[in-house]
C-alpha angles and dihedrals in degrees: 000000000000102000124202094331094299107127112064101173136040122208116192131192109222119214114062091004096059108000120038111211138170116186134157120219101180107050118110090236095063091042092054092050090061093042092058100041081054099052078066094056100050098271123114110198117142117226088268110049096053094045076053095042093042090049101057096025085067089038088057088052098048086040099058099039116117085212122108088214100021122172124191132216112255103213088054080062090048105038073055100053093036083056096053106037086036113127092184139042100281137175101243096183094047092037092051094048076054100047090052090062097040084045089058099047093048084049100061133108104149121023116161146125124263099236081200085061097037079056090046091052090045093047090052103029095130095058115090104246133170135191126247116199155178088215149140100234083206095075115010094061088064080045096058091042089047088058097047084247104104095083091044095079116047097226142007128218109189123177094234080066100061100012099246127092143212118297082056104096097214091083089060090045089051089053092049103056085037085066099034101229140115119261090244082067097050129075130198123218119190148117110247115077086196097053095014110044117019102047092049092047087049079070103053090261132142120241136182122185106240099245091064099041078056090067087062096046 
């Protein structure tokens, strides 16, 4: 994977690339699980209603961005909807950082490491490598850390972090001057052709779909 010396840098996707992962964020069940963990910090919304408020709350976001691939911040959805549906003084900043995280462990349903990948990271250890995502910092940062994955990559750039998400270039170009090569040094690992692939490759970088760097792992 790594001819002749070329490539000096390594930029891998996480979901579906390291982690695997399955939720559902719509079902009732999970929805239930977050309105009642709510009742118990001062804030009354039935099952329904927040699937509802999340939904076009996130809608409004997306909707008012100037950017052509915009992305939100879920605990700012959440810090909204805790403030409107709240019974008691609450602390809405702090309590929607909280209901993210309680959101995506309702959500779940498969959560687990790629051992092909986790072969992939210990081949090439000693090569500097990030990670690139479409990703909630709130909660996939514990994720990473939970795996052991988070100090394998010397830094992480996620979309929640800057509102804009892959296929925007820009995140590739961040990840680029954060490693200080040229695009011709790093190569980009991912599953999606369409946020893995392509953008990388409109700035002179090298790309490989996952489940044929796993070939080389």
């Amino acid at each position: 994977m790594l001819q002749n010396g070329k490539i000096k840098g390594l930029i891998f996707d996480c979901y579906k690339t390291l982690i695997d992962i399955r939720t559902d964020e719509r079902s009732w069940e999970t929805n239930k699980r977050v309105s009642d963990w709510l009742l118990y910090h001062g804030v009354r919304i039935n099952p329904d209603r927040l699937r509802e408020e999340y939904k076009w709350k996130v809608i409004g976001r997306l909707g008012n961005s100037d950017q052509k691939h915009p992305d939100i911040r879920i605990e700012e959805i959440f810090a909204e909807i805790c403030a409107d549906y709240a019974f008691k003084k609450i602390d809405a900043y702090w309590l929607g950082i909280e209901t993210a995280k309680a959101f995506r462990s309702a959500s779940f349903r498969k959560l687990s490491v790629y051992p092909q990948s986790l072969r992939l990271l210990e081949k090439y250890r000693n090569v500097p490598k990030c990670i690139v995502s479409n990703a909630q910092r709130v909660f996939t940062e514990q994720e990473l850390h939970s795996f052991s994955l988070y100090d394998r990559f010397i830094f992480t750039i996620m979309s929640s972090d800057h509102y804009i998400q892959k296929p925007d270039p820009r995140l590739f170009k961040m990840a680029l001057d954060r490693l200080g090569l040229k695009p011709w040094e790093v190569l980009s690992i991912g599953d999606t052709p369409e946020n893995d692939i392509y953008p990388p490759q409109s700035l002179g970088m090298n790309t490989i779909l996952i489940s044929d760097a796993w070939k080389y792992g």
